[in-house]
C-alpha positions as CSV (number, residue, x, y, z in Angstrom):
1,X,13.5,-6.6,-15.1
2,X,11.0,-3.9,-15.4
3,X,11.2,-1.2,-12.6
4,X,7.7,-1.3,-12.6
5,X,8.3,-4.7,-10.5
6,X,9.6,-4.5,-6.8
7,X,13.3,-5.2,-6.2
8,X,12.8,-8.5,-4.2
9,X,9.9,-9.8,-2.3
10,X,10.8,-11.6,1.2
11,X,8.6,-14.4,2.8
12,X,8.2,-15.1,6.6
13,X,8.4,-19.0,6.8
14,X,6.3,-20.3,9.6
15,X,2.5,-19.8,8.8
16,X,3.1,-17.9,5.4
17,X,5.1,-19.9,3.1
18,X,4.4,-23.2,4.6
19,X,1.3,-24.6,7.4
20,X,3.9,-25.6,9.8
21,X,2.3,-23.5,13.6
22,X,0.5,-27.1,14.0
23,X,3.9,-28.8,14.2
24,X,5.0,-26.2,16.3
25,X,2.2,-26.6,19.2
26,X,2.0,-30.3,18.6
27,X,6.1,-30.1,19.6
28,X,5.5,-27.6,22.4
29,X,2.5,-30.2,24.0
30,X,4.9,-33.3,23.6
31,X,7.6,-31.3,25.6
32,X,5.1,-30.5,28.3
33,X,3.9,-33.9,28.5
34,X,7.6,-35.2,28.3
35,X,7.7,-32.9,31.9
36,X,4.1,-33.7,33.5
37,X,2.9,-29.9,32.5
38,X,0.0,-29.0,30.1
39,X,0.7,-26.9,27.0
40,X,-2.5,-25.3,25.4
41,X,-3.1,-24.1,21.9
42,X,-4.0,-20.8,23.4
43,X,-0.2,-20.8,24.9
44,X,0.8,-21.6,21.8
45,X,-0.8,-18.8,19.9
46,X,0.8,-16.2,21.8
47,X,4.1,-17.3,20.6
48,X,3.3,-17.3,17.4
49,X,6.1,-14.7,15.2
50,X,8.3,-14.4,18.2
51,X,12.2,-15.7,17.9
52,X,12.9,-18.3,19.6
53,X,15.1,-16.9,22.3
54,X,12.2,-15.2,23.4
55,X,9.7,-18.2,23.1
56,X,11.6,-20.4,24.6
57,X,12.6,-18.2,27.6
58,X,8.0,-18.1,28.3
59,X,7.9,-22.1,27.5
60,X,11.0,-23.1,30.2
61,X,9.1,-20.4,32.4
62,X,5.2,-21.6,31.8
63,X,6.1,-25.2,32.1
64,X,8.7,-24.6,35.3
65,X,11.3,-27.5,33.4
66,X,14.8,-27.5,34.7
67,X,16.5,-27.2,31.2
68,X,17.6,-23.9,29.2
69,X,16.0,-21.8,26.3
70,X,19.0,-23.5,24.1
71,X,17.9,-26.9,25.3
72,X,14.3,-25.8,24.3
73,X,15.0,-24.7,21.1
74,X,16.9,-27.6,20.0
75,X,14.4,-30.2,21.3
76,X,11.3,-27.9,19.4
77,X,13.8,-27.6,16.7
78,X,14.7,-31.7,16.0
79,X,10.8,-32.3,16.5
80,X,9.6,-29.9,14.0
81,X,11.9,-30.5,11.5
82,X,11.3,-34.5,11.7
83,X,7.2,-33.2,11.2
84,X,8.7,-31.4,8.1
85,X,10.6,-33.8,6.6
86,X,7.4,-36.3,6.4
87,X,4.9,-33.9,5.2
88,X,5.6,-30.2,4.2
89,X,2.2,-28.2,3.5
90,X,2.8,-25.4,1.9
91,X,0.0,-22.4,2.2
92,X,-2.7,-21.7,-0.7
93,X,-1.1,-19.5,-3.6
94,X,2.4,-19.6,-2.4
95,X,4.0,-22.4,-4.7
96,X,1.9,-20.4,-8.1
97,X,3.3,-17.4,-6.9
98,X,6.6,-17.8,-6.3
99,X,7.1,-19.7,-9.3
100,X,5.7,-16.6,-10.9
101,X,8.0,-14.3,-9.3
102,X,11.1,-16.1,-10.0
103,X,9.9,-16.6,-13.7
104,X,9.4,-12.4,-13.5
105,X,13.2,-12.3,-12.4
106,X,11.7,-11.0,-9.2
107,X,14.6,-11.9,-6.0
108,X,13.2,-13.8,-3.2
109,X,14.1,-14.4,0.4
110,X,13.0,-16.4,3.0
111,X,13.4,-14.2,6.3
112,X,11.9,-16.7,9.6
113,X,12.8,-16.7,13.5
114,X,13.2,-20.6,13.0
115,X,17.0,-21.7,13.5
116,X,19.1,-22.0,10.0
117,X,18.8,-25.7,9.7
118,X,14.9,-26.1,10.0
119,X,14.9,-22.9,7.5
120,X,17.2,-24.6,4.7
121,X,15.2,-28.1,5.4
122,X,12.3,-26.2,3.8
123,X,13.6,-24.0,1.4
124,X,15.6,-26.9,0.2
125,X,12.6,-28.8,-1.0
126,X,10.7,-25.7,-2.7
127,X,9.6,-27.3,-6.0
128,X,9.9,-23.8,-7.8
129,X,13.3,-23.3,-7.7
130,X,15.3,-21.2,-4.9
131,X,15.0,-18.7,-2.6
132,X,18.3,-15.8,-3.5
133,X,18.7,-15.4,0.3
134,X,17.8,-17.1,3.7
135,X,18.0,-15.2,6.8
136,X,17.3,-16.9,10.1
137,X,16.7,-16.6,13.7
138,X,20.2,-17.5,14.4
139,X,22.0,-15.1,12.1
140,X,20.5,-12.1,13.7
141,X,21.4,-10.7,17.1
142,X,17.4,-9.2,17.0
143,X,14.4,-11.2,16.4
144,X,10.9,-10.0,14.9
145,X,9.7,-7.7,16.0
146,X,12.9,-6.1,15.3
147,X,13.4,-5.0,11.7
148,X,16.8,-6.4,11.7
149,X,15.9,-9.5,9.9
150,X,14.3,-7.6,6.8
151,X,17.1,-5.2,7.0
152,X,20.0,-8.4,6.6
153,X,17.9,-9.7,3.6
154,X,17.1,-6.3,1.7
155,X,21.6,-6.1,2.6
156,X,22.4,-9.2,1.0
157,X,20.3,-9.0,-1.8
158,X,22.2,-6.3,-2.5
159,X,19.0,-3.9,-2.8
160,X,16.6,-1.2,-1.4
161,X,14.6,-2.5,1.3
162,X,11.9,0.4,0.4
163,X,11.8,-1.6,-3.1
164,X,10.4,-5.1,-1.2
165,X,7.3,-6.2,-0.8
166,X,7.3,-8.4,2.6
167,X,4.8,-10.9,3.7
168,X,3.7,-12.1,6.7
169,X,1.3,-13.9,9.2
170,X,1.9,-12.9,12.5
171,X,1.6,-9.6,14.1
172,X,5.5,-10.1,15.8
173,X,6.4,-10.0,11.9
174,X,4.2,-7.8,10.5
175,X,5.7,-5.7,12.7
176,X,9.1,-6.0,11.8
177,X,8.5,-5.8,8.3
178,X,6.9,-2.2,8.7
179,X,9.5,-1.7,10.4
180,X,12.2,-2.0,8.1
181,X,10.4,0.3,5.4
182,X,9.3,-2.9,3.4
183,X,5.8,-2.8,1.8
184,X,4.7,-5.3,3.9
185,X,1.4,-7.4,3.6
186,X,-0.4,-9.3,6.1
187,X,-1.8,-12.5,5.3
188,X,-3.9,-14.0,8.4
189,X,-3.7,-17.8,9.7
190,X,-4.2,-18.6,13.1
191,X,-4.2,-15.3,14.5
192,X,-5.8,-11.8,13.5
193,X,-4.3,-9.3,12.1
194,X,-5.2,-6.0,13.7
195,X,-6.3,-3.3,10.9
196,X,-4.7,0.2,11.6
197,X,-3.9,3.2,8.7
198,X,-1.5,2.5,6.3
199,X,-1.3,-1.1,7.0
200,X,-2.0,-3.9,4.0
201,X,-4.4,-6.8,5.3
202,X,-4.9,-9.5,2.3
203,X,-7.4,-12.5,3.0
204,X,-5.2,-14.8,0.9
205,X,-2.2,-15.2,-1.7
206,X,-4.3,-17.5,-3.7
207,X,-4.6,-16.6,-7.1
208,X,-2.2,-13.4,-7.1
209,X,0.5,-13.0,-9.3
210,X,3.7,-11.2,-9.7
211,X,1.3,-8.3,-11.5
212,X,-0.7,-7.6,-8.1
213,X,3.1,-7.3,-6.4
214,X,3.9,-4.6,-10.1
215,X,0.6,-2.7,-8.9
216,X,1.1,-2.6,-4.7
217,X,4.4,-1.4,-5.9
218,X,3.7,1.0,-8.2
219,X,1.1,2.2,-6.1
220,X,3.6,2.9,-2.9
221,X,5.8,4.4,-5.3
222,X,3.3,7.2,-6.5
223,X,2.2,7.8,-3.4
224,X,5.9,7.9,-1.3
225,X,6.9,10.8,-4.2
């Protein structure tokens, strides 16, 4: 593989890779309703990126329910993953892309807050092939914002994490991306992605190829030297 390519490039799940924040909130209501509360998309929102040990801790608080965060997460968990298996809808570009970065030679990972099992439900039924590495919310001890996450998938790759290109949706994982000293790019969904120096803001991963990844890359490079 040309070094003019980055090392790997790692994918947030939820809202990046695949359309799946609707299943989330649509989960989140039914558990409110399942306890007489109201769940709102705007509560729903502000959750978005967060691990769920964190989420879950606002949602048993918000809705006042006598069960724990772990109880939370496995209900939100089972709910979203049964939405998942029926329809999975991955974002615009991704599918192209990755199949163009795995033809490239280019290492991929899928790095999401979302427990293990939900996270190999999906990356199971990519059509492209593979992801090299999965690292979830479960097999770090800190969440996004944290750059942990990045950090375990740049470590079992076996590479630099200054050679990735990371992508996300979310602020919480923008965040930890930048964090970890990936070159991390901001796709928007739900949410807005605030605009501040030095940070990479793309409207969409449609049409891009592994060549605009060579270029971003080459790019940093020159300018990190």
């Amino acid at each position: 593989m040309s070094n003019a390519y980055p090392a790997a490039v790692l994918w947030d799940m939820d809202g990046t890779l695949i359309d799946s924040e609707q299943y989330w909130l649509s989960s989140e209501q039914e558990l409110a309703e399942s306890w007489g509360a109201q769940w709102t998309s705007e509560d729903g929102e502000k959750l978005i990126g967060m691990s769920l040990y964190e989420s879950t801790e606002i949602i048993k608080e918000k809705l006042g329910i006598d069960i724990s965060p772990g109880e939370i997460t496995e209900i939100l968990t089972n709910s979203v993953t049964q939405k998942l298996e029926k329809q999975i809808i991955w974002r615009p570009g991704v599918l192209e892309l990755m199949a163009d970065l795995q033809a490239k030679g280019i290492k991929t990972a899928l790095v999401t807050m979302s427990m293990r099992r939900m996270a190999l439900s999906v990356a199971e039924r990519l059509p492209t092939g593979h992801f090299d590495v999965v690292v979830a919310g479960d097999d770090v001890t800190r969440g996004k914002p944290h750059p942990e996450p990045y950090l375990r998938a740049a470590e079992l790759l076996g590479v630099d994490i200054r050679d990735c290109v990371a992508i996300e949706d979310s602020l919480t994982g923008l965040t930890s991306a930048e964090a970890s000293g990936a070159i991390a790019i901001g796709i928007p969904n739900i949410v807005l992605l605030p605009e501040q120096e030095g940070r990479i803001i793309w409207p969409t991963l449609l049409g891009l190829t592994a060549e605009d990844f060579s270029d971003l890359y080459r790019e940093k490079r020159a300018t990190d030297v």
